[in-house]
DRENPANU-333817 format. One record per residue: residue number from 1; residue in one letter; z, y, x of N, C-alpha, C, O, CB in turn. Coordinates in Angstrom, 2 decimals. Glycine has a CB too. Layout:
DRENPANU-333817
{NUM,"A",{Z,Y,X},{Z,Y,X},{Z,Y,X},{Z,Y,X},{Z,Y,X}}
...
END
This chain:
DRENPANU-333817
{1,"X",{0.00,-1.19,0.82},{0.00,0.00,0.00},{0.00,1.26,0.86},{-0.69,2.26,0.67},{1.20,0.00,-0.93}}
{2,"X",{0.82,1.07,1.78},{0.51,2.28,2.91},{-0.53,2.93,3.70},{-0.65,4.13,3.93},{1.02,2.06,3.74}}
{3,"X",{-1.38,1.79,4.15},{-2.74,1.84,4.48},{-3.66,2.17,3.63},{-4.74,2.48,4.13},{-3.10,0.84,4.91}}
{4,"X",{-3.53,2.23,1.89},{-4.34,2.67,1.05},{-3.96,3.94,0.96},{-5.01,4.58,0.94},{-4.41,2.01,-0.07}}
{5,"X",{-2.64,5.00,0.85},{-2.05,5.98,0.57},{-2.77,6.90,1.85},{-3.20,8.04,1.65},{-0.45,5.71,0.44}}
{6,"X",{-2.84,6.21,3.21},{-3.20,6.81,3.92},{-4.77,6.63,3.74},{-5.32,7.73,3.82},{-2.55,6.55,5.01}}
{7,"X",{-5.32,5.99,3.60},{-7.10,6.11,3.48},{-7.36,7.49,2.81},{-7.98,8.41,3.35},{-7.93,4.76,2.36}}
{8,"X",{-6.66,7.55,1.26},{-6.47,8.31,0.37},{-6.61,9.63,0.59},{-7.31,10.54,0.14},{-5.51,8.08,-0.03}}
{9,"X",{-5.36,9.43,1.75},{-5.39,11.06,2.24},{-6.76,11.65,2.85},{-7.02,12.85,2.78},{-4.23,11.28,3.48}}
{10,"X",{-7.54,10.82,3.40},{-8.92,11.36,3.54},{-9.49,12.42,2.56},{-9.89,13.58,2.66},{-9.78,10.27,3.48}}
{11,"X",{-9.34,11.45,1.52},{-10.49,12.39,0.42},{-8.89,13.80,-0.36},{-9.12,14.23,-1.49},{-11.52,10.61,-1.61}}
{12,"X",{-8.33,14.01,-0.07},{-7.81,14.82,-0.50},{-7.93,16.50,-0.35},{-8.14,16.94,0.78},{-6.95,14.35,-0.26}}
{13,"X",{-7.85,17.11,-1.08},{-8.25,18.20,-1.34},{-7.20,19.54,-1.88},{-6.73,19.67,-3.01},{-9.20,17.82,-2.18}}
{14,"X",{-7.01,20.45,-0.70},{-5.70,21.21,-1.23},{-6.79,22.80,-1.73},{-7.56,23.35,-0.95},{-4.09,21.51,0.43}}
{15,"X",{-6.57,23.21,-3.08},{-6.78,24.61,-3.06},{-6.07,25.78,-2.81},{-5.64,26.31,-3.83},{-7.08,24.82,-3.90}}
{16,"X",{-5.81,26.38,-1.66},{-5.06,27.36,-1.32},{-5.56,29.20,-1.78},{-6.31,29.55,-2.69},{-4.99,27.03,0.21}}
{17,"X",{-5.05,29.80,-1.08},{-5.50,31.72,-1.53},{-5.25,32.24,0.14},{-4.15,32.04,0.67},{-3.89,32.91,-3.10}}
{18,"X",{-6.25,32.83,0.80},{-5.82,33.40,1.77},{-5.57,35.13,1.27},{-6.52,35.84,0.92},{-6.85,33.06,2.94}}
{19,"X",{-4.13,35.61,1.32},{-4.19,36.95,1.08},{-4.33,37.81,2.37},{-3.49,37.88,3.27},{-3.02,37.32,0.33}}
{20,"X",{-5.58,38.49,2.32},{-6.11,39.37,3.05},{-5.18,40.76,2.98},{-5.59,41.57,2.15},{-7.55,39.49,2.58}}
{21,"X",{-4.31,41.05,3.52},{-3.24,42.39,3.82},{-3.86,43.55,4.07},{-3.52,44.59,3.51},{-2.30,42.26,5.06}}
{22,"X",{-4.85,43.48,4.96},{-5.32,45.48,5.32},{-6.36,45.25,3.97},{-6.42,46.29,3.31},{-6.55,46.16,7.54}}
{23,"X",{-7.22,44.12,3.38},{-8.21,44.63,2.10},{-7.40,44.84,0.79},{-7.77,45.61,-0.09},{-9.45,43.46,1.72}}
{24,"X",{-6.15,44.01,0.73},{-5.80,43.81,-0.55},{-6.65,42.99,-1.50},{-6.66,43.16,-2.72},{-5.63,44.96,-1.03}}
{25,"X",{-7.36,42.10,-0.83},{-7.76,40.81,-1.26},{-7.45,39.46,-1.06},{-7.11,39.12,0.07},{-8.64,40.78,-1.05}}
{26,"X",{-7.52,38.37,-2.23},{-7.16,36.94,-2.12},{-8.10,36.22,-2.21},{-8.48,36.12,-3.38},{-6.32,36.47,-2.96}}
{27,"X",{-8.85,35.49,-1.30},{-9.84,34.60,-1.56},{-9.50,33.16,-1.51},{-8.65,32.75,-0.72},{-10.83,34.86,-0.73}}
{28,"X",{-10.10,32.40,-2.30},{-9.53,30.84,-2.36},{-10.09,30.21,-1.84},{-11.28,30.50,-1.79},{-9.39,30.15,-3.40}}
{29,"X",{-9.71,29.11,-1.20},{-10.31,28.11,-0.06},{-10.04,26.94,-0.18},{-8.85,26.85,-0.50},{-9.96,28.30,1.21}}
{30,"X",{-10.59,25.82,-0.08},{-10.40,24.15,-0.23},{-10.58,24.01,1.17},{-11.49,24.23,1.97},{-11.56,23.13,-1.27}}
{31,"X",{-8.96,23.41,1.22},{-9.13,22.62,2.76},{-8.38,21.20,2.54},{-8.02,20.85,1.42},{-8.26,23.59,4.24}}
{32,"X",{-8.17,20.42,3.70},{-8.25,19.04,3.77},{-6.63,19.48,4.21},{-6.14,20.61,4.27},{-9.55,18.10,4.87}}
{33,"X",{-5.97,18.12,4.50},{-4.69,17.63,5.60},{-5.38,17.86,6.92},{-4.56,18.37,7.69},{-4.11,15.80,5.49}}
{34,"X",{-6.35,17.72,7.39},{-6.46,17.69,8.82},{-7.49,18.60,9.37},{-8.11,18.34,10.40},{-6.75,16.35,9.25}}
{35,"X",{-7.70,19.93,8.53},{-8.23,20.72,8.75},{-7.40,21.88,9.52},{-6.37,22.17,8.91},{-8.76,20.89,7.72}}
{36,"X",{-7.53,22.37,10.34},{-6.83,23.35,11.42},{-6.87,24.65,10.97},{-7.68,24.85,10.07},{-7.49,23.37,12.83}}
{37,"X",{-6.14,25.70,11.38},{-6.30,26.91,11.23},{-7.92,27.71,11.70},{-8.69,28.39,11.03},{-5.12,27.35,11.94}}
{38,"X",{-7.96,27.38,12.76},{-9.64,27.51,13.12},{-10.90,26.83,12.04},{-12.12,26.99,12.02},{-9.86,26.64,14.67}}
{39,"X",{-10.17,26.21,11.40},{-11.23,25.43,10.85},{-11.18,26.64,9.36},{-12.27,26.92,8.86},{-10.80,23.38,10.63}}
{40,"X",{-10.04,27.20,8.82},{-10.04,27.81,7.63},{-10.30,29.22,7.98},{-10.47,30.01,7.05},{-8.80,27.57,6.85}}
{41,"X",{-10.37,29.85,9.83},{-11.14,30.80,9.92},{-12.55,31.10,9.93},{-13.13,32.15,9.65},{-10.82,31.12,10.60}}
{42,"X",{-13.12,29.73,10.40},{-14.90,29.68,9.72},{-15.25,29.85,8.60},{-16.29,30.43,8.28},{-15.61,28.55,9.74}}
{43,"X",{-14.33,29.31,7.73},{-14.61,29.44,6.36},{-14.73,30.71,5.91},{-15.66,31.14,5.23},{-13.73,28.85,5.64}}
{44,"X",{-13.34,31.61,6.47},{-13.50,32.40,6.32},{-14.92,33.74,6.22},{-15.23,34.63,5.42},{-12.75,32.24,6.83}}
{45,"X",{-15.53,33.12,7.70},{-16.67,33.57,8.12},{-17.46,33.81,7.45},{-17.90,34.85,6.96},{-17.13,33.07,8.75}}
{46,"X",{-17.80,32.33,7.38},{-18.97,31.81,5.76},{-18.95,32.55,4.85},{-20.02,32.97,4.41},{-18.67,30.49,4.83}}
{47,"X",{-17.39,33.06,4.11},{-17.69,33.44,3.22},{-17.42,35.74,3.50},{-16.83,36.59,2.84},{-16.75,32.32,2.11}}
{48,"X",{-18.14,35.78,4.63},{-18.33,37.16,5.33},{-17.17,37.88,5.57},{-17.13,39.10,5.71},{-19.15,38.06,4.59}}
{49,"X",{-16.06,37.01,5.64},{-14.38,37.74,6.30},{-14.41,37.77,8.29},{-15.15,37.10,9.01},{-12.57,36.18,5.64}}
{50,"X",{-13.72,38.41,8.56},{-13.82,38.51,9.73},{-12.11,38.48,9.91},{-11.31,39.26,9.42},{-14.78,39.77,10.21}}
{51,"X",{-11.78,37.03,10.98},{-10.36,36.90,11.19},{-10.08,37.21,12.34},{-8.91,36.92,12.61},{-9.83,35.72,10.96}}
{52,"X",{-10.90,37.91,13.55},{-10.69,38.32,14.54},{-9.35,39.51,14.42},{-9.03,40.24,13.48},{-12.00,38.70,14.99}}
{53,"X",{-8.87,39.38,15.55},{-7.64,40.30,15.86},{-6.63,39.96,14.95},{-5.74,40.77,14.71},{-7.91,41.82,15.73}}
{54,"X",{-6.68,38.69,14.34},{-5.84,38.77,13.08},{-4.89,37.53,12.82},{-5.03,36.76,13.77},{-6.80,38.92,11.86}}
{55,"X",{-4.05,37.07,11.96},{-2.86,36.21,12.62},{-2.57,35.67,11.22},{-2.19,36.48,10.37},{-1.44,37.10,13.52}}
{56,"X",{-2.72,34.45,10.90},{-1.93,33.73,9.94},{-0.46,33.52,10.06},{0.24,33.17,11.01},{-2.46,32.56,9.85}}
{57,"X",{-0.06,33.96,8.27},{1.45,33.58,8.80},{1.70,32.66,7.09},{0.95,32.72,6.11},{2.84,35.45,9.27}}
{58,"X",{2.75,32.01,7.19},{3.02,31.14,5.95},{4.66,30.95,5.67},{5.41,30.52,6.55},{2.29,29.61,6.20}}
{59,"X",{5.05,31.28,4.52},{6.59,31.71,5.01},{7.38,31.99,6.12},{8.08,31.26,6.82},{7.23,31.04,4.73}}
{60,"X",{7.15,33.16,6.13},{7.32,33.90,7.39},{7.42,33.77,8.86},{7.85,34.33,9.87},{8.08,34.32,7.26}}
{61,"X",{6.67,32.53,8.32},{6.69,32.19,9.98},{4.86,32.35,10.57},{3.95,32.11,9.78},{7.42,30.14,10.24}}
{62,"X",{4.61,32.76,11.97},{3.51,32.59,12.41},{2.87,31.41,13.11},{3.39,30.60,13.87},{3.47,33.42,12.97}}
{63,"X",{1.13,31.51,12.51},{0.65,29.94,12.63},{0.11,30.20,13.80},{0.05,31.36,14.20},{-0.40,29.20,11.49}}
{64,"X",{-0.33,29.25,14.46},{-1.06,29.27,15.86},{-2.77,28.48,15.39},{-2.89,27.71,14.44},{0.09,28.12,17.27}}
{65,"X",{-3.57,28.78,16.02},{-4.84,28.29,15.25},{-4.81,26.37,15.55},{-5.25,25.48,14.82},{-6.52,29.27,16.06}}
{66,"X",{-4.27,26.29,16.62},{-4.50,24.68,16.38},{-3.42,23.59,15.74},{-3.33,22.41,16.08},{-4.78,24.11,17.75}}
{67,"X",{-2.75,24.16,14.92},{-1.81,23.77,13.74},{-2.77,23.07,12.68},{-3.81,23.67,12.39},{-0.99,25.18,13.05}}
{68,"X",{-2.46,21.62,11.96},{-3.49,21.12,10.66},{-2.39,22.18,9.42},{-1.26,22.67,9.49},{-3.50,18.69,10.29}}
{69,"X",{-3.53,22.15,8.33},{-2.45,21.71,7.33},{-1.32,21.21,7.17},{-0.30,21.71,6.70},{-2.71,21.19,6.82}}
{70,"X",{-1.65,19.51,7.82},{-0.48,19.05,7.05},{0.67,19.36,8.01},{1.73,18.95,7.54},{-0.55,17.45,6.62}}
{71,"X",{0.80,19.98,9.27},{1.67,20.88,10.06},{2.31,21.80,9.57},{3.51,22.09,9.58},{1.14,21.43,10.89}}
{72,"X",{1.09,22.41,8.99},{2.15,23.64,8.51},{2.72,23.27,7.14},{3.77,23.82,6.78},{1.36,25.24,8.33}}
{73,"X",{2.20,22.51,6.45},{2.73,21.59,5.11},{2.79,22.74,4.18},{3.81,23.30,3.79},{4.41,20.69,5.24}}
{74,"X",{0.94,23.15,3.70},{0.54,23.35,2.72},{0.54,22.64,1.90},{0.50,21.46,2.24},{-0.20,23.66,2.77}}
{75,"X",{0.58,22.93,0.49},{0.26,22.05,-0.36},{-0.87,22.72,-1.43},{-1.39,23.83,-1.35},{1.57,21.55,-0.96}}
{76,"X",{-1.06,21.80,-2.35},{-2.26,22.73,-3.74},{-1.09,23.88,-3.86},{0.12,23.69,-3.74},{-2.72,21.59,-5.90}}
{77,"X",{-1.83,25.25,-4.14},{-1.26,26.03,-4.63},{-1.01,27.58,-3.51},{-1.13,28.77,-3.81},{-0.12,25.20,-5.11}}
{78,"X",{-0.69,27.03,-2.38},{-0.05,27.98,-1.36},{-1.16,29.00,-1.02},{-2.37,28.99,-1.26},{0.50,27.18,0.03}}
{79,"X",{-0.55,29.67,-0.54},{-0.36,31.25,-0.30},{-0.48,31.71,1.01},{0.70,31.94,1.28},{0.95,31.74,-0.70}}
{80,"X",{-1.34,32.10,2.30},{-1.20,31.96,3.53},{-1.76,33.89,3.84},{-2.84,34.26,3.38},{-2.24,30.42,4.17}}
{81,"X",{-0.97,34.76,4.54},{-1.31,35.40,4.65},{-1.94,35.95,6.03},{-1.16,35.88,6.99},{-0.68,35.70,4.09}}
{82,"X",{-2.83,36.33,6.21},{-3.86,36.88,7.01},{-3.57,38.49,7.30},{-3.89,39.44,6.59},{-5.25,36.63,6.26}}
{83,"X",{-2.78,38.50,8.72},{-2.74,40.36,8.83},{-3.01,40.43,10.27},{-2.95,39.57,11.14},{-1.01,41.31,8.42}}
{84,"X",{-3.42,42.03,10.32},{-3.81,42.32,11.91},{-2.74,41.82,12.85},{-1.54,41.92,12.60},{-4.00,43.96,12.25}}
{85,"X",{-3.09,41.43,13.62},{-2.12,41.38,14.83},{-1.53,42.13,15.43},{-2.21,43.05,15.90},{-2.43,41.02,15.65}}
{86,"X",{-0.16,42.15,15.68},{0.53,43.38,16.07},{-0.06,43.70,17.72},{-0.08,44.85,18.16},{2.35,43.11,15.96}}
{87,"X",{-0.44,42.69,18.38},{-0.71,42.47,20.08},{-1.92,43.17,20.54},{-2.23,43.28,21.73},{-0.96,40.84,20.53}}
{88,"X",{-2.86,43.80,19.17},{-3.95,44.39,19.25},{-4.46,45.81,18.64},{-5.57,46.35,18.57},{-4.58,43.53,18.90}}
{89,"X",{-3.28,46.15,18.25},{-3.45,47.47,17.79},{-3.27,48.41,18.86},{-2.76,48.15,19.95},{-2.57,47.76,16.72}}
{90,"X",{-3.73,49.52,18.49},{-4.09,50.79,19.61},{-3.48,51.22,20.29},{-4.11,51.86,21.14},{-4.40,51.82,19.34}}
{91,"X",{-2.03,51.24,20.46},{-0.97,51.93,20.72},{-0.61,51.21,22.34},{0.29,51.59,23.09},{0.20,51.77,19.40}}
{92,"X",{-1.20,50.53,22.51},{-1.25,49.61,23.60},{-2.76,49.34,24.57},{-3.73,48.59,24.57},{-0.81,48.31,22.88}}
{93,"X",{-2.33,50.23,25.16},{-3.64,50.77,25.82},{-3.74,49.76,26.95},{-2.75,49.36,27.57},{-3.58,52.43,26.39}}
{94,"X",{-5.00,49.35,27.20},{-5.44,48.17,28.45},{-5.32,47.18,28.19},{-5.55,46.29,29.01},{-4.85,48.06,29.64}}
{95,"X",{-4.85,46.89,26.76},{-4.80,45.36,26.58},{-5.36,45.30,25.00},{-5.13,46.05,24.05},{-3.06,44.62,26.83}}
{96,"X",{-6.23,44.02,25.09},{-7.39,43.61,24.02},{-8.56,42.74,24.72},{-8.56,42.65,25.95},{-8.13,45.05,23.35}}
{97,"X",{-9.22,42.32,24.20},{-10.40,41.49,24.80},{-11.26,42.46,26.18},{-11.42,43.68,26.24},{-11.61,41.14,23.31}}
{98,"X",{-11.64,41.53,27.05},{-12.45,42.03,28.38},{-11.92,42.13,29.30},{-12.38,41.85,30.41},{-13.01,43.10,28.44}}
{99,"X",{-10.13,42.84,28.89},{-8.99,42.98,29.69},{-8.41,41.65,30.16},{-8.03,40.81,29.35},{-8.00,43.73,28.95}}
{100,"X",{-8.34,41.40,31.83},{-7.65,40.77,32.17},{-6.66,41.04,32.88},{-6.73,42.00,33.64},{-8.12,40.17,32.45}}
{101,"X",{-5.49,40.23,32.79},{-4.27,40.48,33.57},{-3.66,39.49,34.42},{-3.37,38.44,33.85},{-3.33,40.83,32.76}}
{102,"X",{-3.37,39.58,35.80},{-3.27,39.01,36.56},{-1.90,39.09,37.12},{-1.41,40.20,37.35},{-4.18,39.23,37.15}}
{103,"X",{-1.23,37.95,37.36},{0.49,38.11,37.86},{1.15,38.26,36.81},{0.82,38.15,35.63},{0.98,39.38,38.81}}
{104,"X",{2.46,38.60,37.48},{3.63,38.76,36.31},{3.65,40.59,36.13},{4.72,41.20,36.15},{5.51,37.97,36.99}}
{105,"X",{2.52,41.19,35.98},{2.21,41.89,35.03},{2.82,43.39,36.05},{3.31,44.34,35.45},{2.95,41.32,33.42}}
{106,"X",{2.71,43.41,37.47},{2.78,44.32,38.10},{1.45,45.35,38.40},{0.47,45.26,37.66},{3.32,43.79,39.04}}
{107,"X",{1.44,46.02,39.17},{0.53,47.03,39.25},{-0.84,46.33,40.13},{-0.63,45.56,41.07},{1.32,48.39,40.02}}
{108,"X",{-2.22,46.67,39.71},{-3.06,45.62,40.42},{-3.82,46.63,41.63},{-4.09,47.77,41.26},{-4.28,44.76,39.22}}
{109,"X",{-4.02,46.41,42.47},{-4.76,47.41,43.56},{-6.07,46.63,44.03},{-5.82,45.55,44.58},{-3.70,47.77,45.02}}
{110,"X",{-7.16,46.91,43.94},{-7.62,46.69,45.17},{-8.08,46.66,46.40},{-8.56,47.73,46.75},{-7.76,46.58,45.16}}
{111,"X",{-8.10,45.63,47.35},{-8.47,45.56,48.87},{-6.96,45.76,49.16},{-6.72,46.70,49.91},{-9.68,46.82,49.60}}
{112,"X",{-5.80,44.99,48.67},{-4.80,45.30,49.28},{-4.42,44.03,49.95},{-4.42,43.12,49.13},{-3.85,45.91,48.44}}
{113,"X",{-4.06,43.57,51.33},{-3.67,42.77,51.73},{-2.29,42.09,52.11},{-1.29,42.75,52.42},{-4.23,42.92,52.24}}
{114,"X",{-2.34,40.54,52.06},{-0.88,40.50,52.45},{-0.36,40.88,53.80},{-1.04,40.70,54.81},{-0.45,39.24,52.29}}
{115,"X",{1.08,41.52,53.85},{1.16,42.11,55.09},{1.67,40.57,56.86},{1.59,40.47,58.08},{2.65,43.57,54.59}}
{116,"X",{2.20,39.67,55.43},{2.61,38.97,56.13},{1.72,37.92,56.75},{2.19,37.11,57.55},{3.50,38.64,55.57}}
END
């Protein structure tokens, strides 16, 4: 019976709402148990959202993109909200994509050599 419960879970099908925070929109999405957070930001795509710079969270806690479903233990019904990322807003100058950072985050020079 276990091995059927689990086959099962294959074909299963959760309908969730991603609430979009800076549009003030909810769009609904069918995802699986073993569908990832990356996997419900394509969707996103598809359906012309853009999840860049932006951060799932699900009772108040924050998701990381390679979390499934059944990780974060959605079920039919839930509620996942989608907001900018705090790590990428403006106020924080030199850091965002292109930017790299090197070391434990001291001052970078170059042509400077070791003295020793």
């Amino acid at each position: 019976m276990e091995g059927l419960r689990r086959g099962l879970s294959r074909w299963k099908r959760y309908h969730i709402k991603v609430h979009l925070a800076d549009e003030a929109l909810l769009l609904p999405l069918t995802v699986r148990p073993r569908d990832t957070l990356s996997d419900l930001r394509a969707q996103l795509v598809g359906q012309g959202v853009s999840s860049w710079k932006r951060t799932f969270y699900y009772n108040a806690r924050r998701l990381d993109d390679h979390q499934t479903v059944r990780d974060v233990r959605l079920q039919d019904g839930s509620v996942l909200l989608l907001v900018s990322d705090p790590r990428w807003r403006a106020g924080r100058a030199g850091w965002g994509p292109g930017v790299v950072r090197v070391g434990g985050g001291g001052a970078m020079t170059e042509g400077t050599k070791d003295a020793g």
